[in-house]
C-alpha positions in Angstrom: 9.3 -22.5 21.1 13.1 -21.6 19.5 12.9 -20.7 15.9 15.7 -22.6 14.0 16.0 -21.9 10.4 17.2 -25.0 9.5 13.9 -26.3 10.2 13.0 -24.4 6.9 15.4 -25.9 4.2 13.3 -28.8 2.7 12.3 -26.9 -0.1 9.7 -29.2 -0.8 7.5 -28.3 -3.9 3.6 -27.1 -3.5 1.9 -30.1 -3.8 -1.4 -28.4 -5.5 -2.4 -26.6 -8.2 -0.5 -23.7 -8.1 -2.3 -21.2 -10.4 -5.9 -22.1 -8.9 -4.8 -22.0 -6.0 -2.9 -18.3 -5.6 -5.9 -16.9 -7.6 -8.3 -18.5 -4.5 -5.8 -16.2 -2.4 -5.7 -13.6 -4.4 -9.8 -13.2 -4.0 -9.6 -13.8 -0.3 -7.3 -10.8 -0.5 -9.1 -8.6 -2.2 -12.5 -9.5 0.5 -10.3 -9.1 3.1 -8.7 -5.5 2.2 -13.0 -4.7 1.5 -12.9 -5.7 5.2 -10.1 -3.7 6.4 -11.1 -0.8 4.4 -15.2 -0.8 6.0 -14.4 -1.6 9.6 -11.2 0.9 9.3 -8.5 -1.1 10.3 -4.3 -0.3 10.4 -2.0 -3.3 9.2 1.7 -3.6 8.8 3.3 -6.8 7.0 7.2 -6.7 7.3 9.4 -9.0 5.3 12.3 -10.0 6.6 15.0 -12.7 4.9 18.0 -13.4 3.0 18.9 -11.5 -0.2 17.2 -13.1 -3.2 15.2 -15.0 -0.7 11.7 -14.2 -2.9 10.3 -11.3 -0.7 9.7 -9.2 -3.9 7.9 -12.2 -5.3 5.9 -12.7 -2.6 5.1 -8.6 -2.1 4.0 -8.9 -5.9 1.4 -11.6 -5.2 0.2 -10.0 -1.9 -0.6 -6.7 -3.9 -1.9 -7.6 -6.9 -5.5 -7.7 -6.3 -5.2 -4.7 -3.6 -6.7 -1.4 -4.3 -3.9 1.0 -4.3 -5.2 3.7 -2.5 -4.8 2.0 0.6 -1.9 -0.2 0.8 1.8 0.7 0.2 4.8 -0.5 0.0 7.8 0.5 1.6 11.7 -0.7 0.7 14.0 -0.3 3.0 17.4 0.5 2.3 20.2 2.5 4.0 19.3 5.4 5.9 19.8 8.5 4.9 22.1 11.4 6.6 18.6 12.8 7.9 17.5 9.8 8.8 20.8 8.8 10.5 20.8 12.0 13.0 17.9 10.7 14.8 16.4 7.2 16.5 16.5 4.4 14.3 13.1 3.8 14.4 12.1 7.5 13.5 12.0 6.6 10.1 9.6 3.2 10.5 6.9 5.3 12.6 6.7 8.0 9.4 5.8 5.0 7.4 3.4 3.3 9.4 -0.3 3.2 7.8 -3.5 5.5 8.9 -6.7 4.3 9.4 -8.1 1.5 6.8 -4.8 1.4 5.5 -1.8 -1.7 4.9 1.4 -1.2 4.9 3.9 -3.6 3.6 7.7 -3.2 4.7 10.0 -5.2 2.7 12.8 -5.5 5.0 12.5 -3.1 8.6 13.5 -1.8 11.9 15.6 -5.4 12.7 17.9 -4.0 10.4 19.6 -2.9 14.1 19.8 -6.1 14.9 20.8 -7.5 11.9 23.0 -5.4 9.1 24.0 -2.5 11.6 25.4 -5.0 14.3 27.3 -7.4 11.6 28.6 -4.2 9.8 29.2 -3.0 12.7 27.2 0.2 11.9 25.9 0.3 15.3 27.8 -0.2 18.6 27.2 -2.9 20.5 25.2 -1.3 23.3 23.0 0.2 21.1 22.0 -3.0 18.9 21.1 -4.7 21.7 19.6 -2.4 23.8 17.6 -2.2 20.0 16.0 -5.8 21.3 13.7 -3.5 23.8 13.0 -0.7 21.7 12.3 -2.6 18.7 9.9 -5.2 21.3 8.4 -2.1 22.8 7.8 -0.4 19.3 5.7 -3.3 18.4 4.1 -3.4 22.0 2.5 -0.2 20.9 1.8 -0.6 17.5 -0.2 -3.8 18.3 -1.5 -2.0 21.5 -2.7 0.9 19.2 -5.1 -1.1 17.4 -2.2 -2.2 14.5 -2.1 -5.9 13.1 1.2 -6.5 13.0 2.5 -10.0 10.8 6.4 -10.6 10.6 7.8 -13.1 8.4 11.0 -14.5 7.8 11.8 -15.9 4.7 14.5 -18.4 4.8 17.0 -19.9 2.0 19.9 -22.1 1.8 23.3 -21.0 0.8 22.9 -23.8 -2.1 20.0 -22.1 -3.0 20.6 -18.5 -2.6 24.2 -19.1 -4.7 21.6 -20.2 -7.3 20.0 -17.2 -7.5 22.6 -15.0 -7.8 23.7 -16.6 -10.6 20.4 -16.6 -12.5 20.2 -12.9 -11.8 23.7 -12.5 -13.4 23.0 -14.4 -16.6 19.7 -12.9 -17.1 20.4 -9.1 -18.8 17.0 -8.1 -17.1 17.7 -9.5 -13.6 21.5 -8.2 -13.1 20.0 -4.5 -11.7 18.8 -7.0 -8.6 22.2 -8.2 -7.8 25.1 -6.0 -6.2 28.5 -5.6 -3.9 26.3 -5.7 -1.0 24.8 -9.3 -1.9 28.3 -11.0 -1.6 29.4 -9.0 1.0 26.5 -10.3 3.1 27.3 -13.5 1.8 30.9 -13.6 2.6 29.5 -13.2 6.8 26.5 -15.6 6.9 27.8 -17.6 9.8 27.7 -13.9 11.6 24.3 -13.3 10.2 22.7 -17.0 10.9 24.0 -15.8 14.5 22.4 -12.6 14.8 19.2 -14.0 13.0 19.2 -16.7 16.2 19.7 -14.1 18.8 17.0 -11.9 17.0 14.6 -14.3 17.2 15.0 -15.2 20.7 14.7 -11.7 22.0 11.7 -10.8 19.5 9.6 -13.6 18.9 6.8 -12.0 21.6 3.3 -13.1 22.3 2.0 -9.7 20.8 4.5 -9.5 17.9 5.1 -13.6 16.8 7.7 -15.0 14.2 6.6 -17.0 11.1 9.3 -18.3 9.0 9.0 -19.3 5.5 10.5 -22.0 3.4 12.1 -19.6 0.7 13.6 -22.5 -1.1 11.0 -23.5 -3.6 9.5 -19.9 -5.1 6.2 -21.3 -5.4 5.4 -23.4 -2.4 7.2 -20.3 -0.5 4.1 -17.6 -1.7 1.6 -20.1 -1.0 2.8 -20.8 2.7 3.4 -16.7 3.1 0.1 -15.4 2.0 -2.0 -18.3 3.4 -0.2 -16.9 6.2 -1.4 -13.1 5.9 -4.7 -14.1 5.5 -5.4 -16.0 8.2 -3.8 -13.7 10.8 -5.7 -10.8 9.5 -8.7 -12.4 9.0 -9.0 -13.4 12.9 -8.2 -9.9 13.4 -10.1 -8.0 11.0 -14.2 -8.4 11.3 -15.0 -10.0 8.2 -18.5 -8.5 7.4 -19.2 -6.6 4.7 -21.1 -2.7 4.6 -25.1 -2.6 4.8 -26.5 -0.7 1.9 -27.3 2.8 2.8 -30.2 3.5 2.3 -29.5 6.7 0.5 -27.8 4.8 -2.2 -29.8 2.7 -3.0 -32.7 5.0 -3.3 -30.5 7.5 -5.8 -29.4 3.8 -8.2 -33.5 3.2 -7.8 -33.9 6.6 -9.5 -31.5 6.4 -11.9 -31.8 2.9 -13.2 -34.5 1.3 -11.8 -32.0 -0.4 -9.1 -33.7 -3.2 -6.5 -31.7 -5.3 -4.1 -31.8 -8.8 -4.8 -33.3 -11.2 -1.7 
């Protein structure tokens, strides 16, 4: 089906109990990184969306009850002059997670097909011949034995002016807000465009698009990490380990240790 964001504007409030219910998410979390960890699985999460759309948020509640030896997080910025003499997606496979790791790209490689084609930073033959490489990337990542979720999280101009205004009256927000916000702002017609072409040519069968409601903070986390969870947990076997034997013979020794019926 074709993915319009204006679908995604209601900004509806969450209509349950908010803090019971993201702590029930966050304990599914931490089972199913015990999971992903013991059957040694490889999981990227990419977050895509508007600036000030709640990504950060949303990375925050994903990772606060994952162990942090095996998850990271990866902002994506500019590219740097190293980064810039070779293939656009050079940089993304350096980052991408070993076994029974996650990890978590907040914003990605569809900056070709977004920011480099509206700033023009890329010609147009290469953003879209970007659409393939960027299709075929994922082809093998998913191919390879990688779960793969891509979000979008979506915000109304109304609601994303908002923001930015909060973030310049608050003294401890204003780092988050810069030239590049407004200049992105200034060319969202251009963007909505690309964003509709993007998810055309992207939204596979191997690699699907979910889009998020940014527009209320809290139902938006709710709606992206019931997300998360349920696409890795039809991918990831949810069992947990067997006691070894061994183990449990050396916790016998030391404390007396016998497992419970």
């Amino acid at each position: 089906m074709t993915i319009s964001l204006s679908d995604y504007e209601a900004g509806a409030k969450y209509g349950g109990d908010y803090a019971k219910d993201i702590v029930a998410l966050e304990e599914r979390i931490e089972r199913l990184q015990a999971a992903h960890i013991t059957h040694g699985q490889r999981s990227v999460i990419m977050l895509e969306g508007w600036d000030a759309a709640g990504k950060g948020g949303i990375i925050q509640r994903l990772t606060a009850s994952l162990d942090p030896r095996y998850f990271e997080v990866w902002p994506i910025s500019a590219p740097t002059d190293e980064e810039k003499s070779r293939h656009f997606l050079w940089r993304f496979w350096k980052r991408l997670p070993g076994t029974r790791e996650i990890a978590i790209f907040d914003r990605s490689w569809y900056g070709r097909v977004l920011v480099e084609r509206v700033e023009s930073y890329a010609t147009e033959a290469e953003w879209r011949k970007g659409y393939d490489e960027i299709n075929e990337f994922e082809a093998q990542l998913t191919g390879n034995r990688t779960n793969l979720v891509k979000l979008f999280v979506h915000i109304t101009q109304k609601e994303q002016d908002e923001r930015f205004a909060d973030r310049l009256n608050d003294p401890w927000k204003r780092w988050k807000t810069g030239a590049d916000d407004y200049r992105n702002r200034s060319k969202r017609k251009d963007y909505l465009a690309a964003m509709e072409e993007m998810f055309e040519q992207t939204d596979t069968r191997w690699a699907p698009w979910k889009v998020i409601d940014g527009n209320n903070k809290k139902a938006a986390r709710i709606a992206a990490l019931t997300h998360i969870i349920e696409v890795l947990e039809a991918a990831v076997p949810m069992t947990p380990p067997e006691l070894d034997p061994a183990v449990v013979k050396l916790a016998h020794k030391a404390f007396g240790f016998s497992p419970k019926d």
